[in-house]
PADO-870986 format. One record per residue (C-alpha): residue in one letter; chain; residue number from 1; x, y, z. Coordinates in nm, 2 decimals. Each point is the difference from the previous one (the first is absolute). Example, Ala and Ser with C-alpha at 12.3 -4.5 7.8 and 13.67 -1.06 7.14 Angstrom:
# PADO-870986
+-----+-------+-----+--------+--------+--------+
| res | chain |   n |     xx |     yy |     zz |
+-----+-------+-----+--------+--------+--------+
|   a |     A |   1 |   1.23 |  -0.45 |   0.78 |
|   s |     A |   2 |   0.14 |   0.34 |  -0.07 |
+-----+-------+-----+--------+--------+--------+
//
This chain:
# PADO-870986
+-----+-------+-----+--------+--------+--------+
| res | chain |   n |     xx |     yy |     zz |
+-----+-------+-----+--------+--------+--------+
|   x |     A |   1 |  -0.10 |  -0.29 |  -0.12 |
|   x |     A |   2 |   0.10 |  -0.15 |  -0.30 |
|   x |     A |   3 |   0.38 |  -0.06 |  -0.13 |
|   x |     A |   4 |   0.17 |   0.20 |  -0.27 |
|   x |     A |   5 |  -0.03 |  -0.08 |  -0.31 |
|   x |     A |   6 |   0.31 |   0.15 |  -0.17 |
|   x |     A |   7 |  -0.19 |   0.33 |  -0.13 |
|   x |     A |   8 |   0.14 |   0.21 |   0.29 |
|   x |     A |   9 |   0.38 |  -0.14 |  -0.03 |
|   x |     A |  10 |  -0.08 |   0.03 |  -0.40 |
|   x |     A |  11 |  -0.11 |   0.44 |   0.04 |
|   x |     A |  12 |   0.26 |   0.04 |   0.26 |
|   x |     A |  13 |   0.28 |  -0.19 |  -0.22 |
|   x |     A |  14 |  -0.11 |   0.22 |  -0.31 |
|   x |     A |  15 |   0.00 |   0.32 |   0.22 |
|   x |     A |  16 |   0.34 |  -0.07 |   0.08 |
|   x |     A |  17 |   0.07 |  -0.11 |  -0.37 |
|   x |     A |  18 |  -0.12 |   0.38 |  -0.10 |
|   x |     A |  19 |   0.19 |   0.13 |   0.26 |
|   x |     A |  20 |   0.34 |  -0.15 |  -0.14 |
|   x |     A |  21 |  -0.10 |   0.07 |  -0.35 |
|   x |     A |  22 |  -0.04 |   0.36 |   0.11 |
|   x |     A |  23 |   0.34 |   0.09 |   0.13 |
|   x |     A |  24 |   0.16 |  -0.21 |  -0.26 |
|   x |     A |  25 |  -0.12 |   0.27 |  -0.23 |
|   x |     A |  26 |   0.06 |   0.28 |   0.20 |
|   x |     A |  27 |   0.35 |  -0.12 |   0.01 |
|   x |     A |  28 |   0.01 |  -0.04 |  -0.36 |
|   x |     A |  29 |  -0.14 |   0.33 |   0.00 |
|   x |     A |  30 |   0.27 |   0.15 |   0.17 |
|   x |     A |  31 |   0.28 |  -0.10 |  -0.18 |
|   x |     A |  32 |  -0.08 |   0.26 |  -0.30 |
|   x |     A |  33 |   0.01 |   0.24 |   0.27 |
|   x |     A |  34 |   0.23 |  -0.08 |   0.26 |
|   x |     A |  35 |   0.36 |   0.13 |  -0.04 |
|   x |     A |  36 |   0.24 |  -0.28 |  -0.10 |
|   x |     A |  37 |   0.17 |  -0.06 |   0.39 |
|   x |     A |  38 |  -0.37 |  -0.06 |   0.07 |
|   x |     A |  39 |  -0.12 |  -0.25 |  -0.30 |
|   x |     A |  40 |   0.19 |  -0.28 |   0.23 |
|   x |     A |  41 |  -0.25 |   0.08 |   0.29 |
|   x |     A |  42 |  -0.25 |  -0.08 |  -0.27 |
|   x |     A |  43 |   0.11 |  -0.32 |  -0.11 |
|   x |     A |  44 |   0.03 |  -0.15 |   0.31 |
|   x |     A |  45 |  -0.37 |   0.11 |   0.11 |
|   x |     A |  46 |  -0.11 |  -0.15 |  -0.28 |
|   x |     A |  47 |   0.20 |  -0.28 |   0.05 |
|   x |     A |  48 |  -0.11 |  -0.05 |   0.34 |
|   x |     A |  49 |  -0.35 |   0.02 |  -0.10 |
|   x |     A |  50 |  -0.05 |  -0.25 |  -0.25 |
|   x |     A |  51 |   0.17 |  -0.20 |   0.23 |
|   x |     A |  52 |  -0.31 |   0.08 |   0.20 |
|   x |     A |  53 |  -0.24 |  -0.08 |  -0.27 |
|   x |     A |  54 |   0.16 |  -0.31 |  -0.08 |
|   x |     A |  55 |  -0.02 |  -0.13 |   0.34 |
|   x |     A |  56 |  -0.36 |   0.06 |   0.06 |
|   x |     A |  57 |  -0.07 |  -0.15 |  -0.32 |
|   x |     A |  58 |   0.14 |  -0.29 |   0.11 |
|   x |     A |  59 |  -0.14 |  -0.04 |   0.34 |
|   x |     A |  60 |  -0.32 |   0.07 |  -0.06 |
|   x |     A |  61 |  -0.10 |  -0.34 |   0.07 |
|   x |     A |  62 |   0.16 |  -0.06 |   0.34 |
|   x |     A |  63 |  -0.19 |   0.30 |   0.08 |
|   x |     A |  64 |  -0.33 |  -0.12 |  -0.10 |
|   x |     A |  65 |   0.08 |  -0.31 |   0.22 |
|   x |     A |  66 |   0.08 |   0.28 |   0.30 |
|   x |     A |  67 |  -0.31 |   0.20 |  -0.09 |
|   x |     A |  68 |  -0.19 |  -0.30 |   0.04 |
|   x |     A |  69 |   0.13 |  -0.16 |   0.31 |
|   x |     A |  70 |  -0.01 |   0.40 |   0.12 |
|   x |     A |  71 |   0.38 |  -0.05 |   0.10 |
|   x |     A |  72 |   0.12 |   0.30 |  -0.22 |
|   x |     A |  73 |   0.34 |   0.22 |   0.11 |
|   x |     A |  74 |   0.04 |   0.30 |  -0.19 |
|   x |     A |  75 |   0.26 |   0.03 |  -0.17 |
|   x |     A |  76 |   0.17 |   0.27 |   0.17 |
|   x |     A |  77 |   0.36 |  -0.04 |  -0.24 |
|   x |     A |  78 |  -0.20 |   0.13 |  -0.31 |
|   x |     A |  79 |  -0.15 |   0.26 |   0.17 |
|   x |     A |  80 |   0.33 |   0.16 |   0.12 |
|   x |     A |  81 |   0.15 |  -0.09 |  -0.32 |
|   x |     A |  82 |  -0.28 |   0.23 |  -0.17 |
|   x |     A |  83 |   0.00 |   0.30 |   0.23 |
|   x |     A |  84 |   0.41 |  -0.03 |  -0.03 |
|   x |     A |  85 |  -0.04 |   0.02 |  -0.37 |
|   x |     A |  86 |  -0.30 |   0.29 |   0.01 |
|   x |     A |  87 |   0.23 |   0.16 |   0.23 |
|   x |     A |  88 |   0.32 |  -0.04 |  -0.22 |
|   x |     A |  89 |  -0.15 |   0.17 |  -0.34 |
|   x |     A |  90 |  -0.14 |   0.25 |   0.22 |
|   x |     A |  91 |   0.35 |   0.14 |   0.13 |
|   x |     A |  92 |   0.11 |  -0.08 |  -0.41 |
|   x |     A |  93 |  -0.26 |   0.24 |  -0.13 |
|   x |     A |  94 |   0.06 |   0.25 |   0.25 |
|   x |     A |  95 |   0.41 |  -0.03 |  -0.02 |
|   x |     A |  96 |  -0.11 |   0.11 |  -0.37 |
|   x |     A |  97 |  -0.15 |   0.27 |   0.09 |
|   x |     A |  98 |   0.20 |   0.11 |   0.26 |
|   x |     A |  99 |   0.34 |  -0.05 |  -0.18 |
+-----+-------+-----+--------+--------+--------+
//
């Protein structure tokens, strides 16, 4: 078997990278939308997530050394940070609707 040579830490760093760039604009999205008690929820998600973005910019290339010596850990902080922030606009959009 051969080693890694970055492509796979490259698509799965750009998969995440899409991923960000997605709820970033849903969160823009929803502050035309959401009520203004709920624009706060809003800004922070997107805060949070270009946090996100920002960071796996940045370590992309500690990650291609991981990828490479197949010693990867996933990183299990962004992941509950997304799914805290899908969760969060969710309960926004439906306090909207249901208030």
């Amino acid at each position: 078997m051969t080693a890694d040579q970055g492509l796979q830490v490259e698509r799965t760093s750009l998969a995440s990278t899409r991923t960000y760039l997605s709820i970033l604009a849903l969160a823009a999205g929803c502050l035309r939308w959401l009520p203004r008690t709920a624009v706060a929820i809003s800004v922070v998600v997107g805060l949070v997530v270009a946090g996100l973005a920002f960071a796996e910019w940045r370590g992309r290339s500690g990650r291609a050394e991981q990828f490479a010596d197949e010693h990867v850990v996933p990183s299990l902080t962004a992941s509950a940070l997304l799914a805290i922030s899908v969760v969060s606009l969710s309960i926004a959009g439906l306090w909207r609707l249901f208030v």
